[in-house]
C-alpha positions as CSV (number, residue, x, y, z in Angstrom):
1,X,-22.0,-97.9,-34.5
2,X,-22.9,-100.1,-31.5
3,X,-20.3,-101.6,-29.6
4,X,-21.4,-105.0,-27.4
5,X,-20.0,-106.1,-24.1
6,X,-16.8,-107.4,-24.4
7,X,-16.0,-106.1,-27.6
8,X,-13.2,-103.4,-27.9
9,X,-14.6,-100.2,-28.5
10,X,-13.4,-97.9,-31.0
11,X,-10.4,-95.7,-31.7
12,X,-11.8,-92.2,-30.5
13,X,-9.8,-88.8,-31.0
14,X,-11.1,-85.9,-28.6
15,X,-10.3,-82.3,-27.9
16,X,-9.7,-82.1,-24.2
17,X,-10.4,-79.1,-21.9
18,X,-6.7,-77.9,-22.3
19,X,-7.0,-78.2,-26.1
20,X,-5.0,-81.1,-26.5
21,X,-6.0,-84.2,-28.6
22,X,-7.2,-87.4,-26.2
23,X,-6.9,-90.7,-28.4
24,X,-8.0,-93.9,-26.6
25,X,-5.3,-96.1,-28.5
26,X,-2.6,-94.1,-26.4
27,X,-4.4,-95.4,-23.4
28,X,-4.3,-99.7,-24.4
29,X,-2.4,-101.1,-21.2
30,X,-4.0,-98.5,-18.8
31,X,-7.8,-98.4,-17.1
32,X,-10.1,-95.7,-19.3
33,X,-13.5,-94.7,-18.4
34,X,-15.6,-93.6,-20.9
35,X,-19.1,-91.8,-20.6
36,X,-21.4,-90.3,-22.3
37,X,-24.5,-88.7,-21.4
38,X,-27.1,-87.9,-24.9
39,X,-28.9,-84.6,-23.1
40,X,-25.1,-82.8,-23.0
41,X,-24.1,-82.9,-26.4
């Protein structure tokens, strides 16, 4: 699913390195960096 510039991107639930569960809707109000590299998957 491609996301443009200036379009909101996606609700995205992640396991985090301590094992807890990293949603991106908790993060609406705050700065969130997102990146991901295709060769590290």
């Amino acid at each position: 699913m491609p996301v443009l510039i200036g379009e909101p991107a996606p609700d995205i639930d992640l396991p985090d390195d301590g094992g807890d569960r990293w949603r991106l809707s908790d993060q609406r109000g705050r700065a969130a960096v997102l990146v991901f590299h295709r060769h590290l998957a």
